[in-house]
C-alpha positions in Angstrom: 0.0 0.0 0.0 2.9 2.0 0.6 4.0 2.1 -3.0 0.8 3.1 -4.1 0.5 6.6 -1.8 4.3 7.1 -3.4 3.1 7.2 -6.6 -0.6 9.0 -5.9 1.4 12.0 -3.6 3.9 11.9 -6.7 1.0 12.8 -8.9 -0.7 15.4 -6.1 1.2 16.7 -3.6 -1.1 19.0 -2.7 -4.2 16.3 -1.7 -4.1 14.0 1.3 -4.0 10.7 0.1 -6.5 7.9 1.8 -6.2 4.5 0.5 -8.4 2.1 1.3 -7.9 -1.7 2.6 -10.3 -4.0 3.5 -12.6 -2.1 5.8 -10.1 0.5 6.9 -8.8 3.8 5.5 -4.9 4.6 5.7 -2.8 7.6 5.7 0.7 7.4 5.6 3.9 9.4 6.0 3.7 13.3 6.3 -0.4 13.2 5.8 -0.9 10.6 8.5 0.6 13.7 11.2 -1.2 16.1 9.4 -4.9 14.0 9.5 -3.8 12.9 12.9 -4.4 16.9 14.6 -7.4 17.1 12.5 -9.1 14.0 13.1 -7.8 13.4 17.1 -6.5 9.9 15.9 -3.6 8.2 17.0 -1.3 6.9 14.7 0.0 2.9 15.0 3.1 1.7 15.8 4.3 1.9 11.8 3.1 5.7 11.7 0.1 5.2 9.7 -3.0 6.7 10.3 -6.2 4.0 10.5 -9.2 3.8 10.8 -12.8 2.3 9.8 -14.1 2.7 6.1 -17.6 3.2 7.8 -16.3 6.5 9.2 -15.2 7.9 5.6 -17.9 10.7 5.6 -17.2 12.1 8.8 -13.1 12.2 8.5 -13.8 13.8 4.8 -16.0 16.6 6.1 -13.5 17.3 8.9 -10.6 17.4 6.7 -12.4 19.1 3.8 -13.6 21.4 6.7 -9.9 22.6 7.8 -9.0 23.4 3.7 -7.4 20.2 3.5 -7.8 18.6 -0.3 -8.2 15.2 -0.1 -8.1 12.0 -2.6 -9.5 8.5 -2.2 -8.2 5.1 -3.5 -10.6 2.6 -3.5 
């Protein structure tokens, strides 16, 4: 999943990059600390940002909210 933020941040550097896995969302490197003030989420142990696909809608209204743009991978 990794290698697939890479290459989407490559493209837009300006958006915060979610990628979905399963049923969880992910944020990685630099976005996962910016998303983690926002959205009051701790990241895990490897510094990524997760958390339930269910709660899409909210974290995109927050983030959207504080002028953050914001891309999804499905």
């Amino acid at each position: 999943m990794k290698e697939i933020f890479k290459r989407i941040k490559k493209s837009h550097p300006d958006y915060l990059i979610i990628i979905k896995k399963n049923n969880f969302g992910q944020i990685y490197e630099s976005d996962a600390i910016i998303a983690k003030e926002i959205l009051d989420i701790k990241l895990n142990k490897n510094g990524i940002l997760c958390f339930s696909w269910e709660l899409l809608d909210s974290i995109l209204v927050k983030l959207i909210h504080n002028g953050i743009k914001v891309a999804v991978r499905e």
